[in-house]
N, C-alpha and C positions, 0 to 999 in steps of 0.2 A: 768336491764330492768324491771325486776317486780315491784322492789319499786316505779319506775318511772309510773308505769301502775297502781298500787293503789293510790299513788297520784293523779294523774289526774283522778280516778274513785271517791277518798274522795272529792276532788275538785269543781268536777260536780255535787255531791249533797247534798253540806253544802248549797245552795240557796233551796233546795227544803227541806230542813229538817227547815232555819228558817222560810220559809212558812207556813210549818205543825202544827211543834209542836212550834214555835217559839224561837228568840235568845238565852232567859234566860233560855229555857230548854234545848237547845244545849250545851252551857254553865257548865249549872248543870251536866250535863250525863260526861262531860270530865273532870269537877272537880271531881268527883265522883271516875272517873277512875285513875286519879294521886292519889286521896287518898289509894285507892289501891293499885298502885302500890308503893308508897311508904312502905305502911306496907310490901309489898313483900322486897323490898331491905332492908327493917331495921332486920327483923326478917328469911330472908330463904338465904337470898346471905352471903358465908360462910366474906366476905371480911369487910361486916360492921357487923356481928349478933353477938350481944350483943353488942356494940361500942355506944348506945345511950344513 
């Protein structure tokens, strides 16, 4: 039920964020955050760290 409730609250204001700050900087903020999270799975998740 939660996940379902921030869905529908990220949902409702992906149109107002590309208003604001627009596409390409939506965009960029979420690239930004995969790049992150990748570095987390390569280097701290015991399952790939050191496997690259």
């Amino acid at each position: 039920m939660i996940c379902k409730l921030h869905s529908c609250g990220c949902y409702q204001q992906l149109p107002f964020l590309f208003s604001t700050i627009g596409a390409g900087a939506v965009f960029l903020i979420f690239a930004i955050m995969m790049v992150f999270q990748l570095l987390f799975v390569i280097f701290i998740m015991p399952e790939t760290k050191g496997n690259f």
